[in-house]
Structure formats: structure tokens, C-alpha cells
C-alpha positions as CSV (number, residue, x, y, z in Angstrom):
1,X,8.9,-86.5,-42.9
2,X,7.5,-84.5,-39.6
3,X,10.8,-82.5,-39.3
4,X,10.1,-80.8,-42.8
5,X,6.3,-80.1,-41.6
6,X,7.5,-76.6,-40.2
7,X,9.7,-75.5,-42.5
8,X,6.5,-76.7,-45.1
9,X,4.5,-73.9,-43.0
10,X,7.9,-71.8,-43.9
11,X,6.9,-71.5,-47.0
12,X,3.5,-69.6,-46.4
13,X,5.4,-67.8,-43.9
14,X,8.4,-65.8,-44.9
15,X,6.5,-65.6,-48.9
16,X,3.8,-63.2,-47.1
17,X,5.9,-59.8,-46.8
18,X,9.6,-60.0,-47.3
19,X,11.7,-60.5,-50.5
20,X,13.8,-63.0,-50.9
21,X,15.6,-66.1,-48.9
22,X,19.1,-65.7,-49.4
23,X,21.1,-63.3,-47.3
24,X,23.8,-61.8,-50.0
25,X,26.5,-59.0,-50.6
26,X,25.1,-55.9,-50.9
27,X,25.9,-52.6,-52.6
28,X,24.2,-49.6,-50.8
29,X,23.8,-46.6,-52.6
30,X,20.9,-45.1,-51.4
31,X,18.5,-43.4,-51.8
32,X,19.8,-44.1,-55.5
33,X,20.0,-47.5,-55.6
34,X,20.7,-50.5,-53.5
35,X,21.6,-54.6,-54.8
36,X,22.2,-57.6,-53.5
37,X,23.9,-60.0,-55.6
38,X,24.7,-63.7,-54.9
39,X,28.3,-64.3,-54.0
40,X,28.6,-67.5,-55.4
41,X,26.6,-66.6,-59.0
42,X,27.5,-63.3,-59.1
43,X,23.4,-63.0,-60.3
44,X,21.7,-60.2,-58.8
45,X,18.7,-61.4,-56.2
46,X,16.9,-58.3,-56.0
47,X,17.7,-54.2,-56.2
48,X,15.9,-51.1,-55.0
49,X,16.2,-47.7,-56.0
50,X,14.9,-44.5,-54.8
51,X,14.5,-45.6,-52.2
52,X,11.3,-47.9,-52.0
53,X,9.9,-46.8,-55.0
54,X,11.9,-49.0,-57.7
55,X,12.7,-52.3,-57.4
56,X,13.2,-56.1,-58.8
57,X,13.7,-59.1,-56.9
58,X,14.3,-62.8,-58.4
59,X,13.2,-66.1,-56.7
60,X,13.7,-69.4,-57.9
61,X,10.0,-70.7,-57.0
62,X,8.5,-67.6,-58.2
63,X,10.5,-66.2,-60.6
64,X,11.2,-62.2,-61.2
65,X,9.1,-59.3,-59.9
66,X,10.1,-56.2,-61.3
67,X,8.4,-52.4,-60.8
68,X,7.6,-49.2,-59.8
69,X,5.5,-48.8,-56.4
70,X,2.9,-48.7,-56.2
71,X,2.1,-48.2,-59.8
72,X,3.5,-51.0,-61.5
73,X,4.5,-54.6,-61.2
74,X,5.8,-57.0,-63.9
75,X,6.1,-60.7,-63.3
76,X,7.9,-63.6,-64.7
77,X,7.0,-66.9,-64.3
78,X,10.1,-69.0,-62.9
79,X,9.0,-71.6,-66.0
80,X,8.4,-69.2,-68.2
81,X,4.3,-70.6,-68.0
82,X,2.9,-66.6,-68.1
83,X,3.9,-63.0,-68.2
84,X,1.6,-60.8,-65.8
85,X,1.6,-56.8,-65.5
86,X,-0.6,-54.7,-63.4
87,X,-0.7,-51.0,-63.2
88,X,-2.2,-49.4,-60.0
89,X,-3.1,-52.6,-58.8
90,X,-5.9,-53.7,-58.6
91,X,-7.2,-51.3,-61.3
92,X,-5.4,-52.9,-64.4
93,X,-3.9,-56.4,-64.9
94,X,-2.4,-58.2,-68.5
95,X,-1.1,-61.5,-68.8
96,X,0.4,-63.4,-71.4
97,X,0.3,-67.2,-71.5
98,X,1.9,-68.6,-74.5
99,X,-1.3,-69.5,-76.4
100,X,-3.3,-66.9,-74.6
101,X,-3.9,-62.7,-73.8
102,X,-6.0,-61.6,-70.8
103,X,-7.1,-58.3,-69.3
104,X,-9.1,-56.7,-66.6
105,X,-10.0,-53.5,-65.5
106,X,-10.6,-54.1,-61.7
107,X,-12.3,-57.2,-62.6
108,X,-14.9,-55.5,-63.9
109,X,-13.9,-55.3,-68.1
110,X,-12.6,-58.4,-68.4
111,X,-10.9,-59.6,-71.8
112,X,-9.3,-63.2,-73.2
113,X,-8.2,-64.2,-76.7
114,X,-5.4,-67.0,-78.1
115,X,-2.5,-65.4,-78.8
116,X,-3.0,-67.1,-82.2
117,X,-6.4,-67.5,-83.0
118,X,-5.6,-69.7,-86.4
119,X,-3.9,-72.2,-83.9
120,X,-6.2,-71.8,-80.9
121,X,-8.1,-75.2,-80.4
122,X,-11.0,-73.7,-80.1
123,X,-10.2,-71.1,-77.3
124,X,-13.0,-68.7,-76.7
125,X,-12.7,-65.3,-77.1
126,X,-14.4,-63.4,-74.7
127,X,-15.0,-59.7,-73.6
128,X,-17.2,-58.7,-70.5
129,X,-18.1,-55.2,-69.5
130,X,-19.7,-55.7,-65.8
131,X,-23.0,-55.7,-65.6
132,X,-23.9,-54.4,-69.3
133,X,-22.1,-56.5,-71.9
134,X,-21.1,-60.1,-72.0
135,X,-19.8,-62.0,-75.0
136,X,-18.0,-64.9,-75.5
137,X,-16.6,-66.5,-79.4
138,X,-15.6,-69.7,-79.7
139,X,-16.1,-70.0,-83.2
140,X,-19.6,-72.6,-82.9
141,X,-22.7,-70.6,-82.6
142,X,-24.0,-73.7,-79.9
143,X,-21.6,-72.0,-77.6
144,X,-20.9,-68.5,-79.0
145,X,-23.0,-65.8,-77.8
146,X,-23.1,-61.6,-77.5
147,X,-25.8,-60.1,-74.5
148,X,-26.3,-56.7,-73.5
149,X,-28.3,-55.8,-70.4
150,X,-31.1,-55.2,-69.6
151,X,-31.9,-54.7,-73.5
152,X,-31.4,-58.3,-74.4
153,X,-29.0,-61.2,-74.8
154,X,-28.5,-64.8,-73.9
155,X,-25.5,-66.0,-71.8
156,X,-24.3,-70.2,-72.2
157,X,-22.2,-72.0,-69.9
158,X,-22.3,-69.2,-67.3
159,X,-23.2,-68.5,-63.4
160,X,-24.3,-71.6,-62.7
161,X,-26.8,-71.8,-65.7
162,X,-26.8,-73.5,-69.1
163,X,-28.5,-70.3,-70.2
164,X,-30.1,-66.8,-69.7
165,X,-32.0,-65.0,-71.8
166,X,-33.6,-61.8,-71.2
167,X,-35.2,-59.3,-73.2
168,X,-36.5,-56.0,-71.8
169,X,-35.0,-56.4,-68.4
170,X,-36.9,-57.3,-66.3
171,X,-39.9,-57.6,-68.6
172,X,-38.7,-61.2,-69.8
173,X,-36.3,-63.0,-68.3
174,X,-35.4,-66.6,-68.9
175,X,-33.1,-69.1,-67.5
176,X,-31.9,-72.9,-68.0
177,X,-30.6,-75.3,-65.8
178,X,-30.4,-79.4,-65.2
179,X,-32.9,-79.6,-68.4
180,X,-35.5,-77.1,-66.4
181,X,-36.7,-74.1,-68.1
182,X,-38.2,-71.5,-65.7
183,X,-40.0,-68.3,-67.6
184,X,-40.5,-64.7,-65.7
185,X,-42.9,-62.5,-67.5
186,X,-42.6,-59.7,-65.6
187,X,-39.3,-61.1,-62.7
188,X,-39.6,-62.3,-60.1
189,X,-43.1,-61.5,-60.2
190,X,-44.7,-64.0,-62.7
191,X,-42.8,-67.1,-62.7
192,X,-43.5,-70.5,-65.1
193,X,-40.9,-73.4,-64.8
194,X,-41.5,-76.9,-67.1
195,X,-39.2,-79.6,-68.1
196,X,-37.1,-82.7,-67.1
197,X,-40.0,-84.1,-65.2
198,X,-40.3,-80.6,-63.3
199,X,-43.3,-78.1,-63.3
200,X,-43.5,-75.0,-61.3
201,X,-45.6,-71.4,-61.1
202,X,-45.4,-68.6,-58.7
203,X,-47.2,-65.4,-58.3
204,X,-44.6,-63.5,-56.1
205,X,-44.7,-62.9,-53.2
206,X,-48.2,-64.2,-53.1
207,X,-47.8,-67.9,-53.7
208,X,-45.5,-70.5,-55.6
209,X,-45.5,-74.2,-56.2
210,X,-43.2,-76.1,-58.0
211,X,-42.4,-80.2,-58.0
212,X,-40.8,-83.4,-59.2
213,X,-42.6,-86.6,-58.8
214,X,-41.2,-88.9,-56.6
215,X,-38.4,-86.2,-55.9
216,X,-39.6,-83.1,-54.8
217,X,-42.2,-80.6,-53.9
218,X,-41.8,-76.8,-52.4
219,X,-44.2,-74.5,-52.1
220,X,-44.7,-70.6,-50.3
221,X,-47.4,-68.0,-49.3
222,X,-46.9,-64.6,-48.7
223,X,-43.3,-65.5,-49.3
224,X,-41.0,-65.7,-47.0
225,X,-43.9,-66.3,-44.4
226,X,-45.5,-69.3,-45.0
227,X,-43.5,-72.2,-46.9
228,X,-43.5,-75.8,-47.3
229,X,-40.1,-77.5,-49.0
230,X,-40.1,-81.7,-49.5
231,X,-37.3,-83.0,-50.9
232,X,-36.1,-87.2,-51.1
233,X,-39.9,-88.5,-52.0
234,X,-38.5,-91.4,-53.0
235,X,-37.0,-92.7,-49.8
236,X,-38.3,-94.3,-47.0
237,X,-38.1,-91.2,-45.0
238,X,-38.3,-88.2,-46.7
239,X,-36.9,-84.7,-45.3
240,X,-39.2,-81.9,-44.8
241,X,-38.9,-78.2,-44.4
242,X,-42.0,-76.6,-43.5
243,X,-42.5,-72.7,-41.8
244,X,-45.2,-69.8,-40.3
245,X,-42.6,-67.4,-39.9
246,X,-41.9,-66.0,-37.0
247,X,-44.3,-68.1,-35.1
248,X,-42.7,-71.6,-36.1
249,X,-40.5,-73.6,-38.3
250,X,-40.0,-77.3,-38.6
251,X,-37.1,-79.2,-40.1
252,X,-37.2,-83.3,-40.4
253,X,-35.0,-85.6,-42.5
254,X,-34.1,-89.2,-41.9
255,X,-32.6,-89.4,-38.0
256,X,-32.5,-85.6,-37.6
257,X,-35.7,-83.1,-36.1
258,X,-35.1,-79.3,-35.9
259,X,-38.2,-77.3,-34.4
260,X,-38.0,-73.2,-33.5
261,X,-40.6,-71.1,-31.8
262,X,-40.7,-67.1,-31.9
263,X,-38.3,-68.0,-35.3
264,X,-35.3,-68.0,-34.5
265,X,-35.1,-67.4,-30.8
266,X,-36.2,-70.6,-28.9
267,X,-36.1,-74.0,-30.9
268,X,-34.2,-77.5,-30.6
269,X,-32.2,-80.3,-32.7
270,X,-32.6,-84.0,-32.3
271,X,-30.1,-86.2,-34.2
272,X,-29.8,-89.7,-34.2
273,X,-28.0,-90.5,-37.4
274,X,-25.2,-90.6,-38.7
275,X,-24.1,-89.3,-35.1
276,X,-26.0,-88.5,-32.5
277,X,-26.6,-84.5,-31.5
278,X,-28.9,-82.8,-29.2
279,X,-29.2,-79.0,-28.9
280,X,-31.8,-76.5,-27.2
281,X,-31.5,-72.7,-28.1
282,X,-32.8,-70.2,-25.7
283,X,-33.1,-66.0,-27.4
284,X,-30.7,-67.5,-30.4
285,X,-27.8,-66.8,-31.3
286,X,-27.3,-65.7,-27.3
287,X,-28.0,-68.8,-25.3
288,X,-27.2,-72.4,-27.2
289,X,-26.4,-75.6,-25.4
290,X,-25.3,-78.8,-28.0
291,X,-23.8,-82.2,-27.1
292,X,-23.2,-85.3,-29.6
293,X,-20.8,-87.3,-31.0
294,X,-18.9,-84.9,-33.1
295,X,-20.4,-81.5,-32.3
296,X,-20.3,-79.6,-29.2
297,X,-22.0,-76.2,-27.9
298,X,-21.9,-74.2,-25.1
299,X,-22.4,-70.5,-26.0
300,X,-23.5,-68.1,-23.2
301,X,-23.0,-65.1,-25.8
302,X,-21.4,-62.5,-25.6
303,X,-19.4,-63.8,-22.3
304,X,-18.5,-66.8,-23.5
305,X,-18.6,-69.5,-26.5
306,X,-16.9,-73.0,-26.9
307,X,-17.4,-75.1,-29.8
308,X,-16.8,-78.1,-31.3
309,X,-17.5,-78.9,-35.0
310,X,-15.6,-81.3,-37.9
311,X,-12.4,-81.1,-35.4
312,X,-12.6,-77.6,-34.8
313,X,-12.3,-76.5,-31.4
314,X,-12.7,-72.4,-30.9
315,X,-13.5,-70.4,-28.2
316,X,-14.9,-66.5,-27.7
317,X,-14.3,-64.2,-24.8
318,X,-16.3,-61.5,-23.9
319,X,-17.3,-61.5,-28.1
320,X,-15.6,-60.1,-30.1
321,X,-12.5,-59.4,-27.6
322,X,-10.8,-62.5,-27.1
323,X,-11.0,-66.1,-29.8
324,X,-8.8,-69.1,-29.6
325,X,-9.1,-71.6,-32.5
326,X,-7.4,-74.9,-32.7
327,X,-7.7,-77.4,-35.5
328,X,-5.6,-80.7,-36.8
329,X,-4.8,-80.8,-40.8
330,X,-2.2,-82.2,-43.1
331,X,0.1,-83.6,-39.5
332,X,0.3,-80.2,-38.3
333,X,-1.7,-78.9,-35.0
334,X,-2.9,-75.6,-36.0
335,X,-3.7,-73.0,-32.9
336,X,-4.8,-69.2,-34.0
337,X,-5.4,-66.5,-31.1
338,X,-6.5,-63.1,-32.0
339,X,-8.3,-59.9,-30.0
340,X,-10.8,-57.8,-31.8
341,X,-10.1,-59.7,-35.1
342,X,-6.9,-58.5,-35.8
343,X,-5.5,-56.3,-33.4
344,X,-3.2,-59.0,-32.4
345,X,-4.0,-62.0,-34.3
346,X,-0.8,-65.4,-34.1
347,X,-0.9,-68.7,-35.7
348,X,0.8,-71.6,-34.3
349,X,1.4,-75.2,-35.8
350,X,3.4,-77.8,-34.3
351,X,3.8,-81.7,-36.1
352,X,1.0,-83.8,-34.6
353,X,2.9,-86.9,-34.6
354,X,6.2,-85.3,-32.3
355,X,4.7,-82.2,-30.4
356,X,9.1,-82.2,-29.2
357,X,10.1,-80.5,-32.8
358,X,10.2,-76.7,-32.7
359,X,6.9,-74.7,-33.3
360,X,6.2,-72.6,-36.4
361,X,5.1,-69.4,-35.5
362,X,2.9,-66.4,-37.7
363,X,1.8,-62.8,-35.9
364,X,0.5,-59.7,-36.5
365,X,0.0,-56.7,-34.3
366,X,-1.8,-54.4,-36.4
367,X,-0.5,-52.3,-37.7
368,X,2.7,-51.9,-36.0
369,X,4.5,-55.6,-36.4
370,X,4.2,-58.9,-38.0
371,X,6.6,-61.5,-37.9
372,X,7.2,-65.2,-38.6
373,X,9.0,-68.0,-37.8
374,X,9.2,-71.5,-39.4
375,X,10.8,-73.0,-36.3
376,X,13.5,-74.3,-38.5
377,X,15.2,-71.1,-37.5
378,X,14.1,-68.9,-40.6
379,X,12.8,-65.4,-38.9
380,X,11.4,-62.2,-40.2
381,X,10.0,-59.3,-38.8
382,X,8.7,-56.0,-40.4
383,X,7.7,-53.1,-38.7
384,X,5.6,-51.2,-39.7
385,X,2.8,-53.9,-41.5
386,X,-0.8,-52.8,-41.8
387,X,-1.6,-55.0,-44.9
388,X,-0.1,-58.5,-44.5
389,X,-3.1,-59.9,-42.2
390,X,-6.0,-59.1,-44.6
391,X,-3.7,-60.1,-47.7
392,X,-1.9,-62.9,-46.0
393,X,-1.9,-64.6,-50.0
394,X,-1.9,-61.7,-52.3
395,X,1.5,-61.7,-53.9
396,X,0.8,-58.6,-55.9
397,X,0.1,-57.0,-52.4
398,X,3.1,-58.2,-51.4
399,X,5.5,-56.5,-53.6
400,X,3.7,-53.3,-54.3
401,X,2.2,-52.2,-51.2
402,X,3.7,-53.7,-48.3
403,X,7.7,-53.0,-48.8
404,X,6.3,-49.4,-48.3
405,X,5.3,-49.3,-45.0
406,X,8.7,-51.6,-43.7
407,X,10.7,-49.1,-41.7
408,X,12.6,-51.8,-40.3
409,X,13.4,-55.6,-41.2
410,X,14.6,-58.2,-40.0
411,X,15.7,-61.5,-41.6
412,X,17.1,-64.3,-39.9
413,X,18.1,-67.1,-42.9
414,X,19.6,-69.2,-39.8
415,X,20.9,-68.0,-36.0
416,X,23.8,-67.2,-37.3
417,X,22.9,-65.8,-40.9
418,X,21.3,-62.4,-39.8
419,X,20.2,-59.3,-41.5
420,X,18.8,-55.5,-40.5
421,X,17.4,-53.3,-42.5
422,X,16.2,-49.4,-41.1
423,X,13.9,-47.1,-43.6
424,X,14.3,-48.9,-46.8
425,X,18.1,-49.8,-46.9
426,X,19.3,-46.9,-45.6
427,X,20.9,-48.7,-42.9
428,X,21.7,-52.1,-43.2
429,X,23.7,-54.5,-40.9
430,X,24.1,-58.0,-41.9
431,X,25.9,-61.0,-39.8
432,X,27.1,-64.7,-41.0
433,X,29.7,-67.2,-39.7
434,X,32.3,-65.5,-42.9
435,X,31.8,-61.6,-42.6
436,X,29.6,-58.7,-40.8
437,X,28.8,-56.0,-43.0
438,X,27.3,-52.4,-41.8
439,X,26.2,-49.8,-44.5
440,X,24.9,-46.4,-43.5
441,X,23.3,-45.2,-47.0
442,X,26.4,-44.9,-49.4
443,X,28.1,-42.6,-46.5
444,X,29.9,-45.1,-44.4
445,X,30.1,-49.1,-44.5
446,X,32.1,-51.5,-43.2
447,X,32.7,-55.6,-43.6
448,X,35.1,-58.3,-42.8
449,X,35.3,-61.5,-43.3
450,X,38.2,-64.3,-43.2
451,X,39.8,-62.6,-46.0
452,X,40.1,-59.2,-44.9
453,X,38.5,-56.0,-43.3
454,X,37.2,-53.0,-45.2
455,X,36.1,-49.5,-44.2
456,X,34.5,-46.7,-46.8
457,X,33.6,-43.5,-46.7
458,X,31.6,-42.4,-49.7
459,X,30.8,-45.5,-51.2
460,X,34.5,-46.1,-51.8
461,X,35.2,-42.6,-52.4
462,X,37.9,-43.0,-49.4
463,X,38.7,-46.5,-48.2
464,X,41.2,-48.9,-45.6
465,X,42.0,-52.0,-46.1
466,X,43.3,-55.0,-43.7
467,X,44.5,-58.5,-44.7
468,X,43.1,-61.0,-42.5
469,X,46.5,-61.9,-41.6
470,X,48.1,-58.4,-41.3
471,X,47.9,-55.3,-38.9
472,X,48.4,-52.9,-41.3
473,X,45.7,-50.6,-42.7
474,X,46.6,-49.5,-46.4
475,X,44.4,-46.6,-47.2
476,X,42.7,-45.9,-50.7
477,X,41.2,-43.6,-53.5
478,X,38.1,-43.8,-55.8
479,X,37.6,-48.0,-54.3
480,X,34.5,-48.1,-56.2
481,X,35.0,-51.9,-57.1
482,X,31.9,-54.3,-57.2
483,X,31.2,-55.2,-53.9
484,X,31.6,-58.5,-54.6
485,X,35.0,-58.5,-55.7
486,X,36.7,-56.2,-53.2
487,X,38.2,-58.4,-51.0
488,X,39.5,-60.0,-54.0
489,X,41.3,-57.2,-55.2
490,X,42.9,-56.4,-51.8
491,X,43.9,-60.0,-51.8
492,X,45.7,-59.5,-55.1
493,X,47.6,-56.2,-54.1
């Protein structure tokens, strides 16, 4: 099971900028067009044409992505589950489910509806305009609702709430959660909260009270400076946040104590349960010093920091210049370095259990390189790369925007299964254990393999041609065979 742990990490790896996993014949006519088709299916894995700007590429994970960059990308599901579009991403996205139809306009008018409405279930349909219009029909007025704001409206389901209403904006302004109703008549100034045992008011910023019995009481005046939060009333020990900001703030729940003076520059933490902590904080967040059980501080900011918190271990030097991050998850050790954020930024994970197997490796030198390595002996390297570390997930990214910064490639499917690629396929030069192949655009290419040798000039326009077992050249006219079956056909002559 721990040898497949890096080639698991392969998968986040070599899906982040480059197309495709399988090295195949290619047919290089560029600036005009350029495919690679599978030898043994004849199917082709992916195309380009004019130079970046065109292409489609087919995986068996992913499916097909098809388009025109950086306008336009289609997707097809590899199931067949959706149908996704986007135009001048990330302005416009549709997609198609079979029983449903969304839409967005950079996430800001957002649309759903069934593709069927008389066979829905009880899908909502729903159309948002950010901030000024929400609706949402689900055929049951309980649930169904139309707001506009600020004029008026009432949202269900939504933001965290079981409702809003509002009227006026911010005249009235009403909301719903947990069974508690709290009332702002004008907001925030004017606030009145009642129900499920609760009861609240607040004149803001001048005072506010609100409580539970037996569960809670908070209170403020001359909010944010003076405040008093207690929470847990029914246990033996309740917790307590209390505050005369910036003179002092106090903090107390069962086995812990938190106490700052001059808010939040000098203060300290005593915990005793469920592990034991101890920290003192001197001109926060500069000077902190923390030792327990399963936390550890020593930050002498901005020289030096070393932390250790839930089984993460990271380190600054000379903040922000220099961090070091190391971490244990799913078998895999997991070590990041970086300088300045993401000048140079490398991950590193290696099987927990048998530190021996090969590392997998991830890193970016911004914007000039980034390259990956599953330490299975699946490589890739693409210079240039400016977008791959902020969108290290963002497949739409990924086959819009970043193919067109990739003056050169690399791709190593195995050591011995390698391929080059120089300003978008202009020059290609691929290497396996059964043929090398060279193209320069459509102007020369060469290949051999165990069947024979083969140099073009023109795309085929004039060829020679070797047997594998013969010396002699035989020279040709208009060889514009498919790629794939050229050695074939010199075979058969």
C-alpha cells in the first residue's frame, strides 16, 4: 500500500499544469495544427492549433476539454455526470447536469432550474443578482421566496439563517435563527432579540445584553470597549469572557485562564486540561514563548518563529523571507519550504511508514519554473508558469490560462518514455525504448523505431525511408500518410 502513496500525490501533481499522461505519435503541423493520437487506439489524446490558441485534450479521469484560449472552454464529464462551458473565465460559466441548468456571471448573477421542471422533484429554481435580488421557487410558498434589496424581501434557508427579512434597508431589518428572532429598528443601532428561551436588547454602540438561562449571558458598553460574554451556566465551571479594552481582557473556561494587559501586547495562558499549556506574551505578536503537551512556541518575531500546533511543525526566518513547514497526513510526511511566499515555494512528501521509497516532489519558482515529480518516475516541467502556485486546483486555470505561458515542456511518463516541447509544439522531441521522434514545426521531422527510420521535409512533402533491416534509403513524394501508419506503409512497399 505505501509504494502507491507517491504516485497517489502523482495525481495532484502532474493534473496541475500539463495535459495529458500518455506520451503518443504526433503529427506536427504547426502553427496550423498539431495531434497526438494513441498508437494502440488510433483515438486522438489531445490537438492544438494555431498555435496555443485552439485546442482539445481527452483524459480518462477527467474526460474532454475542448476550446479556444483564453476565451473559451467546454468540458465533458468522463461519465457523462455534467456538461460545463465558460467563456472568458471567470466572467461566464453554464453547466448542464441531466436534471439540471446552471449559470453565473462571475458569481455574481447566479441561475439554476431542472432541466425538466414537470419531472423535477421538487428542485428549486433560483436566480440571484449580487447584492440586489435574490429568489428562489421551489414550488411551496414555506420555502419559495422573491427579495430585493434594500427595498424589501425575505430570504429562507440561506447565509446561515432560517430567515431575513428587511424592509427599508436599514430601517427594518429582521433575521431568524436556532428558534431566536432578533428585530433591528433602525440596524445595528436598535436591536430586540426574543425566543427559544432567549431575550436580548442593545442600544449600539452604547450598551447590549442578551441571555439564556442556565446557558448564557453576554453583555457590552461602549462596544467593543467594555464587554462581558458567559457561556456553559449549566456546568460546574462555567467559561467566561470578560474585557476593558485596551487596558485588560480576561478569558476562563474549565482548566484553561487567558489574561492580557495593554490589550493585546503583554498577557499569558494557563492550561491544565485536556493538555497542559503555558504561554507568556511580551509586545504580541513579536515576543511569545509557549510549552505544553501538544503546542509549542518560541517566536522572537521577525528573526525567528518555531511552532508546534495539532502536528504541525513550521518555522520563519527573518519573516516573511524564509518558512519551513512539516506535517504528517493520510501515511505521507508532508515538508513545504518557500521564500517570500512564493518566490520559490517546493512541497515534499515521502511514505511515513518506509522513509527508503522515493520522494514526491512539487516546486515553483515564480514565475519562471514549476515542476513535479511523483517519485514513481513521472516528471514534468514548464517554463515559463506564473499561475500554477496560486491555482494549484483550478482546472479551468489550467487549460485556459496556463498552456499559454509554457515556452518549454517537459514530460517524463517514465526514464525512458521522454518528451520536449519548445514554444507551443513548435519543436518537439520525444524518446521511448521503440522510436525517437524530432519535429521542427511541419519543416523537418524525423523518427525511427524497430520498424524503420523516416526523414520529412515539408510535413511529407519530400521524404526517405529505411527498413529496420536494410541500408538503403528509398526517397519519396507527397508522404502525407497519417503519422500513425507510416511505418506501416513503408513496411508494405
Amino acid at each position: 500500500m505505501h509504494q502507491r502513496l507517491p504516485l497517489t500525490f502523482a495525481v495532484c501533481v502532474f493534473t496541475l499544469v500539463l495535459n495529458g499522461g500518455l506520451i503518443a505519435t504526433e503529427s506536427n503541423l504547426w502553427p496550423v495544427s498539431v495531434w497526438e493520437v494513441n498508437e494502440n487506439t488510433q483515438a486522438t489524446e489531445q490537438w492544438q492549433a494555431v498555435g496555443p490558441f485552439f485546442f482539445s485534450s481527452r483524459n480518462s479521469g477527467t474526460g474532454r476539454y475542448t476550446g479556444m484560449r483564453p476565451l473559451y472552454l467546454h468540458h465533458r464529464d468522463a461519465q457523462a455526470n455534467y456538461k460545463e462551458s465558460t467563456f472568458l473565465y471567470p466572467l461566464y460559466t453554464i453547466r448542464r447536469e441531466p436534471d439540471n441548468v446552471s449559470w453565473t456571471v462571475f458569481n455574481l448573477i447566479n441561475s439554476s432550474r431542472p432541466t425538466d421542471p414537470t419531472t423535477a422533484n421538487g428542485a428549486p429554481i433560483a436566480f440571484d443578482v449580487w447584492p440586489v435580488y435574490f429568489s428562489r421557487d421551489t414550488g411551496v410558498d414555506e420555502t419559495s421566496y422573491h427579495a430585493v434589496f434594500p427595498v424589501a424581501g425575505t430570504i429562507k434557508s440561506r447565509f446561515g439563517y432560517d430567515r431575513l427579512n428587511w424592509v427599508a434597508f436599514p430601517i427594518f431589518w429582521q433575521s431568524e435563527r436556532a428558534g431566536v428572532v432578533t428585530t433591528s429598528t433602525p440596524w445595528p443601532f436598535i436591536k430586540h432579540s426574543e425566543g427559544n428561551g432567549h431575550h436580548g436588547f442593545a442600544l449600539w454602540p452604547l450598551f447590549g445584553r442578551a441571555e439564556k438561562p442556565g446557558d448564557y449571558r453576554r453583555q457590552f458598553y461602549l462596544w467593543p470597549l467594555i464587554y462581558k460574554n458567559e457561556s456553559r451556566l449549566g456546568q460546574p465551571q462555567p467559561s467566561v469572557q470578560a474585557g476593558f479594552l485596551p487596558f485588560y481582557t480576561h478569558e476562563e473556561r474549565a482548566g484553561s485562564i487567558s489574561e492580557n494587559y495593554l490589550w493585546p501586547f503583554f498577557g499569558y495562558t494557563r492550561q491544565t486540561a485536556p493538555v497542559t499549556y503555558s504561554e507568556n506574551r511580551y509586545f504580541w505578536p513579536l515576543l511569545v514563548q509557549g510549552r505544553g503537551d501538544e503546542h509549542y512556541v518560541n517566536r522572537w518575531a521577525p528573526l525567528y518563529t518555531h511552532s508546534i500546533r495539532k502536528g504541525v511543525d513550521k518555522k520563519w526566518y527573518v519573516w516573511p523571507l524564509l518558512r519551513e513547514e512539516q506535517w504528517s497526513a493520510d501515511g505521507l510526511v508532508q515538508t513545504k519550504h518557500q521564500f517570500f511566499w512564493f518566490l520559490y515555494w517546493s512541497l515534499k512528501q515521502q511514505s511515513a511508514s518506509n522513509p527508503q521509497l522515493p520522494a514526491a516532489y512539487k516546486t515553483h519558482l515564480w514565475p519562471l519554473v514549476s515542476a513535479w515529480d511523483n517519485g514513481a518516475g513521472r516528471r514534468q516541467v514548464q517554463l515559463l508558469s506564473p499561475l500554477a502556485e496560486f491555482f494549484p486546483n483550478n482546472e479551468k486555470i489550467r487549460h485556459l490560462y496556463t498552456p499559454l505561458f509554457a515556452l518549454y515542456r517537459y514530460d517524463q511518463l517514465n526514464p525512458d518514455n521522454v518528451r520536449h516541447t519548445l514554444l507551443w509544439n513548435a519543436i518537439s522531441w520525444h524518446r521511448s525504448p521503440t522510436e525517437r521522434e524530432f519535429h521542427l514545426g511541419p519543416i523537418f521531422s524525423t523518427r525511427r523505431n524497430d520498424q524503420g527510420s523516416r526523414i520529412a521535409i515539408g510535413n511529407g512533402l519530400l521524404s526517405l525511408r529505411r527498413k529496420a533491416d536494410s541500408r538503403k534509403w528509398r526517397f519519396f513524394l507527397f508522404d502525407f500518410l497519417p503519422k500513425t501508419n507510416k511505418v506501416k506503409a513503408e513496411t508494405a512497399r
